[in-house]
C-alpha positions in Angstrom: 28.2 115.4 103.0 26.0 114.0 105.1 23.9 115.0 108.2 21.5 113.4 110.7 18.1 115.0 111.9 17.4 115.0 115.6 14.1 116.0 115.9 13.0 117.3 119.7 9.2 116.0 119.8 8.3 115.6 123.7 6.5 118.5 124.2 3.3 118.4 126.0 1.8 121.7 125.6 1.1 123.1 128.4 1.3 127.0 127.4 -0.8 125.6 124.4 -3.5 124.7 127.1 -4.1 121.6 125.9 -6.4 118.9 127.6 -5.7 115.2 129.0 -1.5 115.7 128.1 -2.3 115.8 124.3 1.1 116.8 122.3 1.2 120.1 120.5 3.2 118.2 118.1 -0.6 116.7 116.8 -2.3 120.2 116.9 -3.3 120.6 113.0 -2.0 123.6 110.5 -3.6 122.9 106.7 -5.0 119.6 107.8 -2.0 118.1 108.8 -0.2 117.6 112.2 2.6 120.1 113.2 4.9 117.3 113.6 4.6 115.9 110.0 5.3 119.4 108.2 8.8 119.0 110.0 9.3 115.7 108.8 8.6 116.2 105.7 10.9 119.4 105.2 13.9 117.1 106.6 12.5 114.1 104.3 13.2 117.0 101.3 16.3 118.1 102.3 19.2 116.9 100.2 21.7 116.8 103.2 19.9 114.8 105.2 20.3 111.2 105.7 18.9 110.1 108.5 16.5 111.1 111.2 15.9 110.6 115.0 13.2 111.6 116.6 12.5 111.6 120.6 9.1 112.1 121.8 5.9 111.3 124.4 6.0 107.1 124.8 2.7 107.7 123.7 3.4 109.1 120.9 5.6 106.7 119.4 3.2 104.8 117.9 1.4 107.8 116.5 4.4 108.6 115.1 6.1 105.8 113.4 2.6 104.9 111.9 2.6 108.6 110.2 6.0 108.1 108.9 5.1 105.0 107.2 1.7 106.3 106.0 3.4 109.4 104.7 6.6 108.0 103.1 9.1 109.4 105.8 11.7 106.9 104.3 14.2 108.9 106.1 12.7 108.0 110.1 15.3 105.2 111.0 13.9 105.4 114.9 11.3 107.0 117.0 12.1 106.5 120.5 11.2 108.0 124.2 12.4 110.8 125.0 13.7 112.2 128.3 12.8 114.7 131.2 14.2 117.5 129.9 15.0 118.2 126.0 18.5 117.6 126.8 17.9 114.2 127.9 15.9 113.6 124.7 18.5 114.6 122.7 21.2 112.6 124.8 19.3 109.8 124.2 19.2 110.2 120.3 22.6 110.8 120.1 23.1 107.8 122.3 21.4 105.3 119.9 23.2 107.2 117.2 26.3 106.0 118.6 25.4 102.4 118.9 24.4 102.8 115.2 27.3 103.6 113.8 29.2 101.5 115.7 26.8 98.5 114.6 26.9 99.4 111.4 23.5 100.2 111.0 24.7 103.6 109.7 27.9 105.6 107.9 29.5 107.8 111.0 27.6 111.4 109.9 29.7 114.4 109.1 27.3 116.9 111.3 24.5 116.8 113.4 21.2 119.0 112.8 19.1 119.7 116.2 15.7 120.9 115.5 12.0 121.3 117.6 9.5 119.6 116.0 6.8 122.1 117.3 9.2 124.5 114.6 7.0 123.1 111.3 7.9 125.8 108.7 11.5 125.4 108.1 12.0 124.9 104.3 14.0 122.4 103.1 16.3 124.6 101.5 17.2 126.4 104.7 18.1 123.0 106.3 20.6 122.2 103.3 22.1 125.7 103.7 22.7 125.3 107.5 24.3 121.8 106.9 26.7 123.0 104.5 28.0 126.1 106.5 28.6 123.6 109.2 30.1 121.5 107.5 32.0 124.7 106.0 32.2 126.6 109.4 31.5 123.9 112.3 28.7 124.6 113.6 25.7 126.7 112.5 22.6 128.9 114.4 19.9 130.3 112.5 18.5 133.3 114.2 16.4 136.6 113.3 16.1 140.0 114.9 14.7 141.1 117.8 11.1 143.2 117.1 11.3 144.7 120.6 13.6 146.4 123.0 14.9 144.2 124.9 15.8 145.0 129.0 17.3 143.2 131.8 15.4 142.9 134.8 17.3 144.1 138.2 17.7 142.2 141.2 14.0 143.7 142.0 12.4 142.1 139.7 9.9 144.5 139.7 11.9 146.8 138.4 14.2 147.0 134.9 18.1 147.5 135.2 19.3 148.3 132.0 18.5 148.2 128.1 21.0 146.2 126.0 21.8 147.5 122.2 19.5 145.3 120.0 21.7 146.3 117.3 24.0 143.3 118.7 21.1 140.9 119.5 19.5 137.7 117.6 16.5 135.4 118.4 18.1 132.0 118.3 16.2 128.9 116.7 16.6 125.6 115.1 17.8 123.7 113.5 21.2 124.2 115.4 24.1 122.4 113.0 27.1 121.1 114.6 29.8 118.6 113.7 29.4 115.2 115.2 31.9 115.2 116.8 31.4 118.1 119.0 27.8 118.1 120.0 28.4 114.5 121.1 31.3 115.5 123.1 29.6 118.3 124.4 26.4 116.7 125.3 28.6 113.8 127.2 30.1 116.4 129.4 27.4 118.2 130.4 26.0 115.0 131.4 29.3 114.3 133.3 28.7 117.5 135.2 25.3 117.6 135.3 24.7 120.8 133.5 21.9 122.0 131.8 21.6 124.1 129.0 18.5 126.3 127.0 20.2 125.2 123.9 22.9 123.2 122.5 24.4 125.8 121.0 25.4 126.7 124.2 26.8 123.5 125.1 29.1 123.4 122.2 30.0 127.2 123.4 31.1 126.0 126.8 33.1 122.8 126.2 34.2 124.8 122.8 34.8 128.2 123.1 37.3 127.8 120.3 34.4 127.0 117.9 32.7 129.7 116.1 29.3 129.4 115.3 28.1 130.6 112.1 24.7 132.6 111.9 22.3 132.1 109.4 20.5 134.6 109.5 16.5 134.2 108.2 12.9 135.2 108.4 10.2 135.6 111.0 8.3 132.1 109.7 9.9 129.9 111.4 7.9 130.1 114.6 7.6 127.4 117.6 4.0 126.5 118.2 3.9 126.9 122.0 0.9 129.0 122.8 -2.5 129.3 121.3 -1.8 132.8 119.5 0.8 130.3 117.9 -1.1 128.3 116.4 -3.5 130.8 115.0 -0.3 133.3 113.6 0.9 129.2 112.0 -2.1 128.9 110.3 -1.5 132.7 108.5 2.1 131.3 107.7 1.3 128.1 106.3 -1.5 130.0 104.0 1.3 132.9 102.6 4.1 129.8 102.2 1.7 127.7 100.3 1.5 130.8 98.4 4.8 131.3 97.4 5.4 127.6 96.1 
């Protein structure tokens, strides 16, 4: 079996409140940029081949030089990503393309979507997503909901409804697919110029056939976006580190 890594690394933190357009993906947990404890879990991985990674043009550099520094043998391109994190992703799968028709690289069986502001998945939940996608299709991993969850009405100042959380998940990444759906999927909604929150919900639209599997796991495997972030990160990284 065998999976690519696309790694989602434009952010610019701007809920993190960050000065002068510096990437959250640089912020440190355990003296070591957010950005290289997601590498290196997809480094360990067993399923994974290859990986992609779109980010800041600015960050390239930053970036390539930590992959080499760090033995990231697995990085095959760090390139500029897009306006939105669709675009970034479209343009990964893209070069992808050109790659394996180049022969630069074997055509991969799936295709693993992940943010890489998301720096505590373990490697072993990355190999157990890619094989029940390549088992099932496509895979989410998700957890559940703390809170009540409500809808707001058409005054927003008001709430309309409150939905059963029994039947709801948090959705995260990395989101496993086969290649040749999320490539598909990703070309139409570019067709139609359609934007979606995840591409999950791509593959959901162009193929509601498609089942997606969930994989259901913890509460560590947060998304630094705000400043609480990063301090409840730090606590994470300490009780992992821990556990190894």
């Amino acid at each position: 079996m065998s999976s690519i890594a696309i790694i989602a690394a434009s952010g610019v933190g701007k809920r993190m409140k960050l000065n002068d357009g510096k990437s959250k993906q640089f912020l440190e947990i355990g003296g070591r940029p957010v950005i290289e404890h997601t590498l290196a879990a997809f480094e360990q991985a067993g399923t994974i081949s290859t990986i992609y990674i779109a980010t800041k043009p600015d960050s390239i550099d930053l970036i390539r030089t930590l992959a080499a520094d760090r033995n990231l043998n697995k990085v095959k391109a760090v390139i500029p990503g897009g306006k939105e994190r669709q675009d970034s992703i479209n343009c990964c799968i893209e070069l992808i393309e050109n790659h394996v028709e180049s022969g630069e690289i074997p055509s991969p069986e799936n295709i693993l979507v992940h943010d890489g502001a998301r720096p505590f998945i373990q490697p072993g939940e990355i190999d157990e997503i890619s094989d029940l996608t390549s088992r099932y299709g496509a895979c989410v991993p998700a957890n559940r909901p703390k809170d009540t969850i409500k809808v707001i009405d058409d005054n927003p100042e008001f709430f309309a409804e409150t939905l059963d959380r029994s039947r709801l998940l948090q959705v995260q990444t990395p989101q496993g697919f086969t290649a040749s759906s999320l490539i598909v999927a990703h070309r139409r909604a570019r067709e139609a110029g359609l934007y979606a929150t995840d591409d999950a919900a791509l593959v959901e639209k162009y193929f509601p056939e498609q089942k997606i599997r969930i994989y259901e796991m913890g509460y560590h495997n947060i998304k630094i976006t705000t400043p609480e972030d990063h301090v409840l990160g730090q606590a994470i990284y300490t009780t992992l580190q821990k556990k190894q």
